[in-house]
C-alpha positions as CSV (number, residue, x, y, z in Angstrom):
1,X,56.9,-15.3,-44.8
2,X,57.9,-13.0,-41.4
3,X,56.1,-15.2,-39.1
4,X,58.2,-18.0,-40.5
5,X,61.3,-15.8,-40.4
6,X,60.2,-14.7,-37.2
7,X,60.0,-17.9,-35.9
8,X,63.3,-18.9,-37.3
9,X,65.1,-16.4,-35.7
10,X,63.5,-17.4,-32.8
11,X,65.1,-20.9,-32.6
12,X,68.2,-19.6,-33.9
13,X,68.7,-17.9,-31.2
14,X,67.3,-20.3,-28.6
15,X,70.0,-22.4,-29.9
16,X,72.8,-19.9,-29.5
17,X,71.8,-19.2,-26.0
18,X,71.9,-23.0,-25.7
19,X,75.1,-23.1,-26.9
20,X,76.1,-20.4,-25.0
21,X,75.1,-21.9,-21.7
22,X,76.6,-24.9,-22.8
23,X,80.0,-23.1,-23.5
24,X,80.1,-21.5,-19.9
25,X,79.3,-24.6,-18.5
26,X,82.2,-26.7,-20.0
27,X,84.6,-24.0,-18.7
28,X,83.6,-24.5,-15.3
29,X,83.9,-28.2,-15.4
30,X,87.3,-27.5,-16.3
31,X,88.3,-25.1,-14.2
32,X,87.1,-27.3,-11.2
33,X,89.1,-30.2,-12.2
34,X,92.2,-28.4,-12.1
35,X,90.7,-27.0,-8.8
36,X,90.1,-30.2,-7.6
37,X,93.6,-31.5,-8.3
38,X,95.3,-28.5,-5.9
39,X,92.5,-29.1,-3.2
40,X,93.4,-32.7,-3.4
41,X,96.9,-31.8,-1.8
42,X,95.8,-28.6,0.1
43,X,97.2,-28.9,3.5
44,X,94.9,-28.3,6.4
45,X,95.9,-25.2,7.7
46,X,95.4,-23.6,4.2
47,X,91.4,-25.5,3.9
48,X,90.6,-24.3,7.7
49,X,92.1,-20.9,7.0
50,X,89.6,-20.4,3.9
51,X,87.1,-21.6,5.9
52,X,87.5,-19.1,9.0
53,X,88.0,-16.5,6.5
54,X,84.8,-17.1,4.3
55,X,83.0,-17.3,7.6
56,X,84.4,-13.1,8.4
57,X,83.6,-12.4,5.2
58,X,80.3,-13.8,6.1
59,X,79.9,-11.3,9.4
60,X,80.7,-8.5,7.3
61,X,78.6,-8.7,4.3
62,X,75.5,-9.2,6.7
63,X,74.0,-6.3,5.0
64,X,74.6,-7.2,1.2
65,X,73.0,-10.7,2.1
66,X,70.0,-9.4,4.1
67,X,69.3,-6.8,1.1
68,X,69.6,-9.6,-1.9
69,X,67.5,-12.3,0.5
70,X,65.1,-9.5,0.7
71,X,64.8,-9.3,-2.9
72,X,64.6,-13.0,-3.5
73,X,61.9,-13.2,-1.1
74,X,59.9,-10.6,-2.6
75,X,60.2,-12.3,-6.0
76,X,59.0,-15.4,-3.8
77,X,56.0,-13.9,-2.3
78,X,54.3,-12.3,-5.8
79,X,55.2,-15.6,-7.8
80,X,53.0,-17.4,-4.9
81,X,55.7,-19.8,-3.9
82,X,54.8,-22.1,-1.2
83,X,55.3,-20.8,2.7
84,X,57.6,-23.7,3.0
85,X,60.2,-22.6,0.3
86,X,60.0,-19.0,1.0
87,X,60.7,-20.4,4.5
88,X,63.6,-22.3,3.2
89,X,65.1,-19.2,1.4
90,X,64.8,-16.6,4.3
91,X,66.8,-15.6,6.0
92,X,67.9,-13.1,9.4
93,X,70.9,-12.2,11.2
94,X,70.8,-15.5,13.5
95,X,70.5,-17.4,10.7
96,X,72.9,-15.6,8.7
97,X,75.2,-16.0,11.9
98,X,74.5,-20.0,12.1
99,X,76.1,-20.2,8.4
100,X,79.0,-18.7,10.0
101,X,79.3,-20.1,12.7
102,X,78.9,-23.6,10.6
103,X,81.9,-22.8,8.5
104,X,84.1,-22.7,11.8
105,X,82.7,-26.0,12.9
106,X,83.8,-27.4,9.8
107,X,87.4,-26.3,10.0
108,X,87.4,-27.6,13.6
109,X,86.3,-31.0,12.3
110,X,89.3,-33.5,11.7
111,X,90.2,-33.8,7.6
112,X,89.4,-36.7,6.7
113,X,91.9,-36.7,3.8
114,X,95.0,-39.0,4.2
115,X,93.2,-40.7,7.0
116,X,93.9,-44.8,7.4
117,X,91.1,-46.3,7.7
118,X,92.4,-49.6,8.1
119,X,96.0,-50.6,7.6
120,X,97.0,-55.0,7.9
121,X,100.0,-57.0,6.6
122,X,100.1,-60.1,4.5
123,X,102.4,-63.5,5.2
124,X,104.5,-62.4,2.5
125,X,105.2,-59.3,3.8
126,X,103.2,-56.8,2.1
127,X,101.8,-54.3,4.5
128,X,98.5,-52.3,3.1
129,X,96.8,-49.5,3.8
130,X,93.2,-47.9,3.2
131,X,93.0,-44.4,3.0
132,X,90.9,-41.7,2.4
133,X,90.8,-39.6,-0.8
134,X,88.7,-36.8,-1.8
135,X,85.9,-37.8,-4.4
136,X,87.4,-34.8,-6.7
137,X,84.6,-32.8,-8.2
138,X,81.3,-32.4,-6.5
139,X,77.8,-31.1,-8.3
140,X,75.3,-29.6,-6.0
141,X,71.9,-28.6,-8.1
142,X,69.2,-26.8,-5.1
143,X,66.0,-24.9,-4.8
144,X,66.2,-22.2,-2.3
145,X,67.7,-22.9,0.5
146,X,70.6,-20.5,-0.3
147,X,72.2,-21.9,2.8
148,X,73.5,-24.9,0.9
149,X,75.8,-22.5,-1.2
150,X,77.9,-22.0,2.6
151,X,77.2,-25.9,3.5
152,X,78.4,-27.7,0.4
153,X,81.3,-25.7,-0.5
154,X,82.5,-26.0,3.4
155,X,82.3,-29.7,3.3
156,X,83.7,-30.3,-0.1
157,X,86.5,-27.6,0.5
158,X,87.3,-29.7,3.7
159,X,87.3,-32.8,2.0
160,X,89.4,-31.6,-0.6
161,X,86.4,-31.4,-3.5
162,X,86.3,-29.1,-5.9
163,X,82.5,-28.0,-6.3
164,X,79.8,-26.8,-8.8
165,X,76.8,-25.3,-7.0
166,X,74.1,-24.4,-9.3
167,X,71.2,-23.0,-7.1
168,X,67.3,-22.6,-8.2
169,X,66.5,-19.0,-9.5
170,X,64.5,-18.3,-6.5
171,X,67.2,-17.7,-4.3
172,X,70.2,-16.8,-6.9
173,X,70.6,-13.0,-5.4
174,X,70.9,-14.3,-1.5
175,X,73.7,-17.5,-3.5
176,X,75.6,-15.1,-5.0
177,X,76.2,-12.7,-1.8
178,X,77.3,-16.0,0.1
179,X,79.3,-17.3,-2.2
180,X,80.6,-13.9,-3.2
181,X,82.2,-14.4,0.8
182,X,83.2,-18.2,0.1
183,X,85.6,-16.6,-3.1
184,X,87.0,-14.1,-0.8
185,X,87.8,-16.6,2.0
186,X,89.5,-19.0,-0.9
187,X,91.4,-16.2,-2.1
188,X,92.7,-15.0,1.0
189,X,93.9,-18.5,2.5
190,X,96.0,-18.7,-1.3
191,X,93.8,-20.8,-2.8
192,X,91.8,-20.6,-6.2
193,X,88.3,-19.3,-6.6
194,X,87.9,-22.1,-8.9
195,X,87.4,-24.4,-6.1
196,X,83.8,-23.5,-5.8
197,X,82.0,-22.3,-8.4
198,X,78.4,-21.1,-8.6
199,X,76.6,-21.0,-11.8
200,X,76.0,-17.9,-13.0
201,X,73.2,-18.5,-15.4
202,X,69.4,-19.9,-14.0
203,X,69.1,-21.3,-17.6
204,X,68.0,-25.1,-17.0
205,X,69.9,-25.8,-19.6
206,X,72.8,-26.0,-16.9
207,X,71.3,-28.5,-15.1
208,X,71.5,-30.8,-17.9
209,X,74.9,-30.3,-18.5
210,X,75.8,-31.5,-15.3
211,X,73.7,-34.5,-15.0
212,X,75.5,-35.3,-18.3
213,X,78.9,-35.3,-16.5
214,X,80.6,-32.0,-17.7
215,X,83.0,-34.2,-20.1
216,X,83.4,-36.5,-17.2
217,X,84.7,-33.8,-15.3
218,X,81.7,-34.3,-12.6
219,X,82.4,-37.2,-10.0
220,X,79.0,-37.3,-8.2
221,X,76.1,-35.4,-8.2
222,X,73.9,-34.2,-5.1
223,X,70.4,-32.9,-5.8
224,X,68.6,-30.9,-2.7
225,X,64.8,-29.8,-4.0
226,X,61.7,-30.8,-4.4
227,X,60.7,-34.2,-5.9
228,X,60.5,-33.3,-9.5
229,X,64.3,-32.1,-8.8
230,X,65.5,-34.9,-7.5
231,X,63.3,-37.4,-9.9
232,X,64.9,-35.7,-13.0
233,X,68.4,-35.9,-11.2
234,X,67.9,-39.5,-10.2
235,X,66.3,-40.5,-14.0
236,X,68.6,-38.3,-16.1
237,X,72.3,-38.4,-14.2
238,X,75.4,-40.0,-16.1
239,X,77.3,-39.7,-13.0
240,X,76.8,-40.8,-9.4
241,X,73.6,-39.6,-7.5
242,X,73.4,-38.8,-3.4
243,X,69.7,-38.4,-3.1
244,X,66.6,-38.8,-1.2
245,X,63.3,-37.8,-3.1
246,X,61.4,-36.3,0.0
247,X,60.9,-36.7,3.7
248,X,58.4,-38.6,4.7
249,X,59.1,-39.1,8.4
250,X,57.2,-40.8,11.3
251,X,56.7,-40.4,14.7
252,X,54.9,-43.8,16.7
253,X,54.0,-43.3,20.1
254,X,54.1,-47.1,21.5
255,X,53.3,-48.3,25.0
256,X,54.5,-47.3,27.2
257,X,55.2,-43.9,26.4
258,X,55.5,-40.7,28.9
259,X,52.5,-38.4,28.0
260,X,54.6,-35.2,28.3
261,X,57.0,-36.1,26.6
262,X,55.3,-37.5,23.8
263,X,53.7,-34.0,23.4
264,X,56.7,-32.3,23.4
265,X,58.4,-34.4,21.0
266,X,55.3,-34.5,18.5
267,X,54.5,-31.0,18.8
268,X,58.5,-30.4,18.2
269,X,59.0,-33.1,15.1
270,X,56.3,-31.4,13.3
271,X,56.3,-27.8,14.1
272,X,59.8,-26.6,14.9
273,X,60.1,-25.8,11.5
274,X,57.6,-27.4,8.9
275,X,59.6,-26.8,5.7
276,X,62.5,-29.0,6.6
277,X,62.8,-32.5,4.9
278,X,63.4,-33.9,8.7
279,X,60.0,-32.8,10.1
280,X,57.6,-35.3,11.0
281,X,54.7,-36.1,8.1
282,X,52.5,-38.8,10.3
283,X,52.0,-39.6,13.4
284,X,51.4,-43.1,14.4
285,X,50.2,-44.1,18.2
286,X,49.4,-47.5,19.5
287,X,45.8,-48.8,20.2
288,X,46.8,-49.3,23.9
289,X,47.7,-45.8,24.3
290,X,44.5,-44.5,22.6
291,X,42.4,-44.4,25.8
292,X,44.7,-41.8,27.2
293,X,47.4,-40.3,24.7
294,X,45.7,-39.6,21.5
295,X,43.5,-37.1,22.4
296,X,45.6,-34.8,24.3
297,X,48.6,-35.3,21.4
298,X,46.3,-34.5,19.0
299,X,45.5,-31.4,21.1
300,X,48.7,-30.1,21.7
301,X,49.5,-30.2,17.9
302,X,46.0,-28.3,17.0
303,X,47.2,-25.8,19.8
304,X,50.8,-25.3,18.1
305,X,48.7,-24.3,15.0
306,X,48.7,-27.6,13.8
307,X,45.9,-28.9,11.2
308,X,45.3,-32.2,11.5
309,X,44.4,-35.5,9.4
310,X,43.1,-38.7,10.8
311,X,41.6,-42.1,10.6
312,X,38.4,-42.8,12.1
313,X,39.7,-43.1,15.8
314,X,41.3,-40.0,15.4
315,X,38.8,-38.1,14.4
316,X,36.2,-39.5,17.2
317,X,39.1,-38.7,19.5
318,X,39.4,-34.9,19.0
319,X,37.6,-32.7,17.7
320,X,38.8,-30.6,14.5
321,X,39.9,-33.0,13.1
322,X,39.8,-33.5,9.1
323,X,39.2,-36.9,7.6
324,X,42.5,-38.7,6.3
325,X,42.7,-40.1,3.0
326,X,44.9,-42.5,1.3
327,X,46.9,-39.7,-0.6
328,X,47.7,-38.4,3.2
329,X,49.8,-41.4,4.3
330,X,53.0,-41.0,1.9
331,X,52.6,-36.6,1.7
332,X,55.4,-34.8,2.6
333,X,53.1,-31.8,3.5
334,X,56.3,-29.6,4.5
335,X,53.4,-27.7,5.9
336,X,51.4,-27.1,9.1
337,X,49.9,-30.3,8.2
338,X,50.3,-33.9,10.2
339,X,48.3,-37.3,9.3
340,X,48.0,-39.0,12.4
341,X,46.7,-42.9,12.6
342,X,46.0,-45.7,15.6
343,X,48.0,-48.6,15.0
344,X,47.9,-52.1,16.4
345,X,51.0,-52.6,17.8
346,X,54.9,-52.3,17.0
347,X,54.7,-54.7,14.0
348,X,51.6,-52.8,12.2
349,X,53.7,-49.6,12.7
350,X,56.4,-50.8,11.5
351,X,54.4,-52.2,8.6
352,X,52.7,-48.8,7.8
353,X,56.2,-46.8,7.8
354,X,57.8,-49.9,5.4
355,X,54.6,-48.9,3.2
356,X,54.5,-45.3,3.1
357,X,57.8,-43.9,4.3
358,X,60.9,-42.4,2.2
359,X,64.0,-44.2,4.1
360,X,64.5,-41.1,5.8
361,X,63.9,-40.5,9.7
362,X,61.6,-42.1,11.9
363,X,60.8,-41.9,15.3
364,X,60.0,-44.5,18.4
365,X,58.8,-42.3,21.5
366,X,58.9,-45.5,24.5
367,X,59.7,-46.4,27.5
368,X,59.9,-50.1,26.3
369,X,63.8,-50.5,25.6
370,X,63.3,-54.0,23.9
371,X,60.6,-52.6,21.8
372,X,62.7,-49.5,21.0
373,X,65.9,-51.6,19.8
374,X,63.2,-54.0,17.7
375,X,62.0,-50.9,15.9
376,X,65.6,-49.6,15.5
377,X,67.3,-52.5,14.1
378,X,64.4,-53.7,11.4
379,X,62.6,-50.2,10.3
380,X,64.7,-49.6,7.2
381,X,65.7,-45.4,7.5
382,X,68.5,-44.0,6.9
383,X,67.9,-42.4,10.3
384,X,65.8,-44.5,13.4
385,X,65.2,-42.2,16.6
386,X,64.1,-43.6,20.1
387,X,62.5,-40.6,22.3
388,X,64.0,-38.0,20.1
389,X,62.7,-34.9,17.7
390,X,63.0,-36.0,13.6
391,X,64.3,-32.2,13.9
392,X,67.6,-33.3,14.6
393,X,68.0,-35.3,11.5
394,X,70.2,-32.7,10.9
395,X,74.5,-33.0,10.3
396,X,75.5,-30.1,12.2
397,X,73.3,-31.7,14.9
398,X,75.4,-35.0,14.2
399,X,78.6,-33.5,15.0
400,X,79.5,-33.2,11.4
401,X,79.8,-29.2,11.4
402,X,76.7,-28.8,8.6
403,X,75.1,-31.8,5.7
404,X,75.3,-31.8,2.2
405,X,71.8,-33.2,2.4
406,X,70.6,-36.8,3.1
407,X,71.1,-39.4,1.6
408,X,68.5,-42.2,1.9
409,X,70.2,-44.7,-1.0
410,X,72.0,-47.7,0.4
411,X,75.2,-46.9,-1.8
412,X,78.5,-44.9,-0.7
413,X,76.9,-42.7,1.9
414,X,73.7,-42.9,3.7
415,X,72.3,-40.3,6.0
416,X,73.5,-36.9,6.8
417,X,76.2,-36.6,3.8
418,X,79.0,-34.6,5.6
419,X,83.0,-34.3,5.3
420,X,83.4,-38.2,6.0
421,X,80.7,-39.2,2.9
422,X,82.3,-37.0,0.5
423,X,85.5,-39.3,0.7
424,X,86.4,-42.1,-0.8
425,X,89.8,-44.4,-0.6
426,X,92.4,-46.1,-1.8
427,X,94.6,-48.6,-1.1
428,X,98.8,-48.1,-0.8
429,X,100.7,-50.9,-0.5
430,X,104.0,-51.2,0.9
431,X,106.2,-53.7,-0.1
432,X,110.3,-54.8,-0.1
433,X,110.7,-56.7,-3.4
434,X,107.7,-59.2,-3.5
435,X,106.6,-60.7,-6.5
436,X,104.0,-63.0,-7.3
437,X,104.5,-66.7,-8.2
C-alpha cells in the first residue's frame, strides 16, 4: 500500500511540475506577442540604442559572466561532456568582448524593416509595393553555446522579433548573465524586457511547448544543437523550422591547386576551431594531385594535432594514418578528427559530397577557374567556397553583424540566418479608385 501511495504521489507531482512548466511557458508566449507587436513599430534609433546599451552592459558584467561560465564549465567537465561542447560553452574576455562587439555591428547594420524590396505599377494604375516585415515571434532552443543568447536576441531585436531563447542546461548560468545584460540594454533604450525572454526552467518539458506553437504564439522555430536536437525539432515542430542537422563540410583539393596554400587552408578548415558546425569533416584531393600534394597535406594536418582517417592511398601516403571506414565519410567528428579520400576527378568529388554531405559548406581549393565555377554552381550547399577556409561559414564573417545559425533547408532562408532571413513581407498597394470588372 505505501509503495503504491508512494508512487502515486510521485506522478502527482510529476504532473504538477508539468503543469507548472507548462503554465510559465504560456505566459511567456504571451508576453512576447504583445512584445513583438511594439518591436514591430520600434523605430531604429530606439532598437540600435538597446543594442549599444546591452553591448556596455556586456563590458561591465565581464566578471559576473566569467564566474557563472566558470561554473557551467565545471559542471561540463565532471559530467564528461565532449571537448567540443565544453569548447562551445567557454568562454574568456576576448570572447566575451567579440559578443560585444557583435551587438554594435548589428545596430550598424541597415533595418531591414519597412524596406521595399520591389515596388512596380499596373496598366490600371495600381502602384504596389513589397516590403519587409518582421516574422513576429522567434523560438530559439540551443545547447551550449551561451553565445547564441547575445546573437539571436540582437538579430531578432533588429528585425523587430520578439524572441524566446530556451538554452540547454549546460550553459544556463553563463545564458542568464548575458541575457541578464540584453534586459538591461531593453530597458534602458524604453523598451520591454518582454522582447527577449529566456527560459527560466531546464525542464524539457519547455521544449515541447514551444515546438507545439505556444497557442500559436510562436512564428518560427530555430534549433542550434546537436542532431538529436535538431531531429526532435524538425520531427516534432507545429510551427516553421530553420534548421541544419549537422555540419558535414568538405574540402577538395583539385588540379591545379597551390601546395601552400592548400595546407594552410586544410590545416585552417579543420583545426581553427574543431567544435564549430563550419569546420571541415573530409578532405577530398584529386588523383592527379596525389603524387605530390597528399602526403605533405596529410602531414601538415598530423602536425596541427590532427588524427587522421583514410582510404587505402592515404594511408600508403603517410604514415599514421588510421584506416577509414564507411561510418567515417558522413561524421561530423567536431573533433581533432579529418577523413581524408583520393578522388578521381571534379565529378567523383562532387559525387562523394552529394552522397555524404549535410547541404552545409564545402570547399574547392584551385587554380582551375572553370573547374571552380562548375563545382560552385552544381554542388548543392547552402554555402560553396573556392580557395577559402569552411571557417568562415560564419554571419558575422558575411557582413551580417552575427547568425542565428544556418540554415541548410531550401525554404525561406538558407545559409547564415541573419537580420535579412528573419523578415518576411508584404505587399501595399496603392491605388486612386480602381475597381475590378
Amino acid at each position: 500500500m505505501n509503495a503504491k501511495r508512494s508512487e502515486m504521489e510521485r506522478g502527482e507531482a510529476a504532473a504538477g511540475e508539468a503543469g507548472l512548466v507548462a503554465d510559465i511557458m504560456q505566459a511567456i508566449g504571451a508576453r512576447a506577442r504583445k512584445a513583438a507587436d511594439v518591436l514591430a513599430n520600434a523605430s531604429t534609433q530606439t532598437k540600435n540604442a538597446a543594442l549599444q546599451a546591452a553591448a556596455g552592459h556586456l563590458r561591465a558584467s565581464v566578471e559576473t559572466i566569467l564566474a557563472a561560465n566558470s561554473e557551467d564549465v565545471e559542471a561540463m567537465q565532471a559530467a564528461g561532456s565532449a571537448a567540443a561542447m565544453v569548447d562551445r560553452t567557454r568562454l574568456d574576455r576576448d570572447r566575451i568582448e567579440g559578443i560585444a562587439s557583435g551587438l554594435e555591428a548589428i545596430a550598424a547594420l541597415d533595418d531591414p524593416v519597412g524596406d521595399v524590396i520591389a515596388a512596380w505599377s499596373r496598366p490600371n494604375g495600381l502602384s504596389i509595393e513589397r516590403v519587409r516585415t518582421p516574422l513576429g515571434v522567434v523560438g530559439v532552443i540551443f545547447e551550449s553555446r551561451p553565445n547564441v543568447t547575445a546573437d539571436a536576441g540582437a538579430l531578432c531585436l533588429k528585425a523587430g522579433n520578439a524572441v524566446i531563447l530556451r538554452g540547454g542546461s549546460d550553459a544556463h548560468r553563463t545564458s542568464a548573465a548575458i541575457h541578464a545584460c540584453l534586459t538591461a540594454g531593453l530597458e534602458q533604450a524604453g523598451l520591454t524586457a518582454d522582447a527577449v525572454q529566456l527560459v527560466p526552467t531546464t525542464d524539457r518539458a519547455a521544449v515541447g511547448a514551444m515546438l507545439a506553437g505556444l497557442d500559436g504564439n510562436i512564428d518560427v522555430i530555430v534549433p542550434r544543437g546537436g542532431r538529436g536536437l535538431v531531429a526532435r525539432v524538425q520531427d516534432e515542430a507545429r510551427v516553421p523550422v530553420f534548421a541544419h542537422l549537422e555540419g558535414v563540410c568538405h574540402v577538395y583539393v583539385h588540379a591545379p591547386a597551390d601546395l601552400e596554400m592548400a595546407k594552410a587552408i586544410a590545416v585552417n578548415a579543420k583545426m581553427r576551431r574543431t567544435g564549430i558546425c563550419g569546420a571541415a569533416e573530409t578532405l577530398l584531393v584529386d588523383k592527379a594531385l596525389a603524387a605530390t600534394h597528399l602526403a605533405p597535406l596529410v602531414t601538415a594536418l598530423q602536425d596541427a594535432g590532427c588524427s587522421v582517417r583514410g582510404d587505402a592511398a592515404t594511408q600508403n601516403a603517410a604514415a599514421g594514418v588510421e584506416p577509414a571506414s564507411e561510418a567515417d565519410w558522413p561524421m561530423e567528428y567536431l573533433d581533432a578528427i579529418i577523413a581524408v579520400k583520393v578522388v578521381d576527378g571534379l565529378d567523383a568529388a562532387m559525387a562523394h559530397i552529394a552522397r555524404y554531405g549535410s547541404h552545409h559548406t564545402e570547399a574547392i581549393l584551385t587554380d582551375d577557374k572553370a573547374a571552380a565555377q562548375r563545382f560552385m554552381g552544381q554542388v548543392d550547399s547552402a554555402i560553396v567556397m573556392h580557395n577559402a577556409s569552411t571557417q568562415f561559414a560564419d554571419g558575422g564573417e558575411f557582413g551580417m553583424g552575427a547568425e542565428i545559425g544556418i540554415a541548410t533547408g531550401k525554404m525561406h532562408a538558407r545559409g547564415p540566418v541573419g537580420v535579412e532571413q528573419l523578415t518576411s513581407f508584404k505587399y501595399r498597394v496603392h491605388g486612386s479608385g480602381q475597381i475590378r470588372p
